[in-house]
C-alpha angles and dihedrals in degrees: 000000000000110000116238106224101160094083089146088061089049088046091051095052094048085051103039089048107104130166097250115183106183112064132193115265089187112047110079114265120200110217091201098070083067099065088036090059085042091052084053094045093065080069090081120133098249136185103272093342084274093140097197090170138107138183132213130199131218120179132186096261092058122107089227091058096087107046075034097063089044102054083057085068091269094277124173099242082065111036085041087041120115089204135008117207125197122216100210120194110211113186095169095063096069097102093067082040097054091040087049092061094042093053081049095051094047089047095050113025097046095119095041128108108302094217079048092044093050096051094054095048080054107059089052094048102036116022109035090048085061087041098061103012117117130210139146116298085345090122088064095044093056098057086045088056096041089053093058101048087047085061089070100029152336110324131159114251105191105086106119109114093259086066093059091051095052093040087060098049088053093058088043092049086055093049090048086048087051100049091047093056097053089052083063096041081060096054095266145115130246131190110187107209132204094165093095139108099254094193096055093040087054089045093048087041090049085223125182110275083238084061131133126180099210091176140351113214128211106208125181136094107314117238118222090249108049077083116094109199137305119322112271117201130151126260108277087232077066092060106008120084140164129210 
């Protein structure tokens, strides 16, 4: 593996990123960064490597920008924005998830270890489709489950399917971080946004009836004054400790 050396370039872009919420209408503004950060941003470190996410574009020139812009209250990150992206969650599509890494995982590991090689099959055919499967009262089971096994030794606890939710908005917020910082990286702004009417977004977007918006996203070339102030966080004594 390639070693990363320009740790000042990574430390500049955490610390130049801002959520700026006026863009430029006037500076030129490429669209196909943006699939290029979203392409990057499939690289995400992800639960299981199921990647049960999508994202959908929307540019300025599309017809969808507009009524778009105003579901998300009409904030300025989305009506100034060049492009609005929409971090989708996406929980049913597991099974052709789960069927795609195993394809993967034949194709690549045919020569591993067999006791390696069977473990791994068997994540995918056995355990994930615990994990996300729904049935009736099988949440429940599955924290009972989970509390028994716990009794004898480490288990995770966290199985409801709640826990699942949460578990897949967590993979789609790292890929959205992702992509935001290599907008950056590029030399744009980014304002993630959580202030918007997911079911008529869903409904305007035509979305899938499984769909989560996890995040909509403003992109374009942020204006002076789209930020507003200094950064404020909380000393690290606050949130960092050490045991």
């Amino acid at each position: 593996m390639k070693e990363i050396t320009d740790e000042i370039g990574f430390f500049e872009i955490v610390n130049e990123r801002r959520s700026v919420r006026i863009f430029d209408q006037e500076s030129p503004f490429d669209h196909q960064v943006v699939q290029k950060c979203l392409e990057t941003a499939m690289l995400a470190p992800n639960s299981s490597n199921m990647q049960l996410w999508e994202f959908y574009r929307v540019p300025e020139t599309s017809l969808l920008k507009i009524p778009l812009s105003k579901l998300c209250m009409g904030q300025k990150a989305g009506t100034t924005a060049r492009e609005l992206v929409v971090i989708v969650v996406r929980r049913k599509l597991w099974k052709s998830r789960a069927k795609a890494n195993l394809e993967y995982i034949r194709e690549c590991y045919r020569d591993a270890d067999p006791k390696k090689l069977k473990r791994a099959m068997a994540y995918y055919k056995n355990l994930v489709p615990k994990f996300y499967s729904k049935y009736p009262f099988w949440s429940i089971i599955k924290q009972i489950i989970a509390w028994f096994v716990g009794l004898k030794r480490p288990m995770v606890r966290q199985v409801s399917s709640c826990d699942v939710r949460i578990s897949l908005h967590k993979s789609a917020a790292l890929a959205a971080m992702t992509f935001m910082y290599g907008m950056k990286a590029e030399g744009y702004d980014t304002c993630p946004m959580e202030g918007f009417d997911s079911k008529k977004v869903k409904k305007l977007l035509n979305l899938p009836k499984d769909a989560e918006i996890n995040m909509i996203i403003g992109c374009g070339k942020g204006l002076p004054e789209g930020v507003y102030g200094r950064r404020f966080r909380v000393p690290s004594e606050q949130v960092i400790f050490k045991k």
